[in-house]
Residue frames relative to the residue before (quaternion, step in Angstrom):
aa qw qx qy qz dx dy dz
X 1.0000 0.0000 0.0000 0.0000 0.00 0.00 0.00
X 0.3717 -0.7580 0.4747 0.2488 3.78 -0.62 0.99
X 0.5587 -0.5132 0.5041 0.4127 3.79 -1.07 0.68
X 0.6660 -0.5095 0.5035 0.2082 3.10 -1.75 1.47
X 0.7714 0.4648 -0.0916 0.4248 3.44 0.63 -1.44
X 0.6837 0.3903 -0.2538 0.5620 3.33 1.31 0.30
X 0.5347 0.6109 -0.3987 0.4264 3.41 1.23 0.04
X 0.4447 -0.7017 0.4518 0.3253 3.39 -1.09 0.13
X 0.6337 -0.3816 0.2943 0.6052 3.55 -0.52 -0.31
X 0.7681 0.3699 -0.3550 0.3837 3.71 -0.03 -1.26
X 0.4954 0.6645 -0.3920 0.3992 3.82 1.05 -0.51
X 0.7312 0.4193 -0.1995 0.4998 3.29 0.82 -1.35
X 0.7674 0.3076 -0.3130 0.4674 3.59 0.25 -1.00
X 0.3362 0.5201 -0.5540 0.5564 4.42 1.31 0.66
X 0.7904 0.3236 -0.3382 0.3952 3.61 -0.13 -1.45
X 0.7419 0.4979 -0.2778 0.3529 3.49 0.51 -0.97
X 0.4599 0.4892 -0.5094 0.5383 4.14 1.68 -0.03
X 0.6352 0.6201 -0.3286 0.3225 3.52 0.64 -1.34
X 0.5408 0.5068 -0.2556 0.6208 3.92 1.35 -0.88
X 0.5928 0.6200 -0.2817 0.4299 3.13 0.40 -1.02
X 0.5986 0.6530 0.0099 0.4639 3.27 0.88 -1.40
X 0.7249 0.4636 -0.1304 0.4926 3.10 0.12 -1.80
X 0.6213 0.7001 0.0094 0.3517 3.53 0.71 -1.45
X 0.7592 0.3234 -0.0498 0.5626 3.15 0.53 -1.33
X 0.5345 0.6223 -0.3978 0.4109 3.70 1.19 -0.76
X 0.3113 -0.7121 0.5506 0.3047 3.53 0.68 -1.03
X 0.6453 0.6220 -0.2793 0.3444 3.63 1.26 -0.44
X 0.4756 0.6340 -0.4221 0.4400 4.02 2.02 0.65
X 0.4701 -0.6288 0.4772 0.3947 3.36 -1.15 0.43
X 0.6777 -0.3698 0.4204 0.4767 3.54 -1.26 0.27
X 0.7953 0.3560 -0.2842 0.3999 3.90 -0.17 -0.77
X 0.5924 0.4580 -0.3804 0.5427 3.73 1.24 -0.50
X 0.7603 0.4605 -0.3587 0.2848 3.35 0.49 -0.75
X 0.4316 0.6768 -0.3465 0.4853 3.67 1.41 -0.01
X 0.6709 0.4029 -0.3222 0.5327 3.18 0.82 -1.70
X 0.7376 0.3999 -0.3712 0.3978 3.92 -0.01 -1.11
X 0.4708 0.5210 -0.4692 0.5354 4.09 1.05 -0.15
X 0.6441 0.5107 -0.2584 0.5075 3.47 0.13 -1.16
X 0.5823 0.4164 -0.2738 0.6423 4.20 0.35 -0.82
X 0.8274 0.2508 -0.2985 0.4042 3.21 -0.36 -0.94
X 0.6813 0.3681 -0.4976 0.3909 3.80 0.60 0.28
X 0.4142 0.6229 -0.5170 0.4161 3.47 1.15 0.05
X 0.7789 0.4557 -0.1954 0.3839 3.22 0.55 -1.20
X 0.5450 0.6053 -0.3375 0.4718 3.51 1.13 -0.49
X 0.7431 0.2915 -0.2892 0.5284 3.65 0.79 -1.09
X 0.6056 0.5739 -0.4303 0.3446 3.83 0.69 0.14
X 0.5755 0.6701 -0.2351 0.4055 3.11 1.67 -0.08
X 0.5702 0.5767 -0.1228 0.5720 2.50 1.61 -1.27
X 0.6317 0.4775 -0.2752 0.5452 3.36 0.78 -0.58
X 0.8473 0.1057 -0.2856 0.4350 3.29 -0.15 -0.42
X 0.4651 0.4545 -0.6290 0.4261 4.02 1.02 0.46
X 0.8034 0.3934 -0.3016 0.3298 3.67 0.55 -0.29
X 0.3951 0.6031 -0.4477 0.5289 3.48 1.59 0.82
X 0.5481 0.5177 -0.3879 0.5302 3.69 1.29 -1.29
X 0.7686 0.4629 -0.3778 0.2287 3.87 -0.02 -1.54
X 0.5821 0.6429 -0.3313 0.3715 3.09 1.69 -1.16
X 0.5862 0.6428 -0.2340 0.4341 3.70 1.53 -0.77
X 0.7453 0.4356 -0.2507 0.4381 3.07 0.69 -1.54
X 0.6712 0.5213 -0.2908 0.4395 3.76 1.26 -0.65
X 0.6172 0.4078 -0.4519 0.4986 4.07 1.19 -0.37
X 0.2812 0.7481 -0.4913 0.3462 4.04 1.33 -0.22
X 0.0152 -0.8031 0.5952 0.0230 3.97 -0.53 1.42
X 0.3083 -0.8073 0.4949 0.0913 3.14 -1.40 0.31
X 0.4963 -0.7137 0.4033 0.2858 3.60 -0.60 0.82
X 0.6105 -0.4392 0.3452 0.5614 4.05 -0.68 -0.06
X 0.7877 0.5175 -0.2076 0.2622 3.56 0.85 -0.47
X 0.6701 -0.6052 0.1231 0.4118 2.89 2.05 0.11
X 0.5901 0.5621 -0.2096 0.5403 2.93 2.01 -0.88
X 0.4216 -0.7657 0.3755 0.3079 3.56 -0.77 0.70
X 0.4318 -0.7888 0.4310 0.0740 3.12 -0.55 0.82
X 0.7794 -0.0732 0.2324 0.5772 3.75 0.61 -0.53
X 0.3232 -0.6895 0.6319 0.1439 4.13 -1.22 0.13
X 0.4281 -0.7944 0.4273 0.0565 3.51 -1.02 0.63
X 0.1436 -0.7723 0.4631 0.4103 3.32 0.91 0.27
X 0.5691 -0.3891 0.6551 0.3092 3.10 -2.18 0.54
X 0.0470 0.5200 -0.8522 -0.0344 3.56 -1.48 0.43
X 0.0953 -0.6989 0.7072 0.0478 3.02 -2.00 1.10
X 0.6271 -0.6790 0.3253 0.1996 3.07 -1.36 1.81
């Protein structure tokens, strides 16, 4: 199984439909189905993480008088 933290977004939110999936069937044992709950919250907050690294991007994203963007700002963190 590949580290959470190394996965990209679309990796994670594939493995984490697939739990999702797994889960909902009704057809895991009681002890797998913890472990794949447990996975799948790993993966849930890594999403989250990195959809809120992208917004943090899309919002330093400048624009010229003309509307067209023109150049990004870096993020500094305090």
């Amino acid at each position: 199984m590949k580290d959470v933290a190394k996965m990209s977004f679309e990796e994670a939110m594939t493995e984490l439909e697939a739990l999702v999936g797994q889960l909902e069937s009704g057809n895991v044992p009681l002890e797998e189905s913890i472990e794949l709950y447990a996975r799948g919250d790993a993966l849930k907050q890594h999403c989250e993480q990195k959809l809120a690294e992208a917004e943090e991007k899309v919002a330093q994203i400048t624009k010229g008088a003309d509307g067209a963007a023109t150049g990004a700002t870096p993020v500094t963190y305090d």
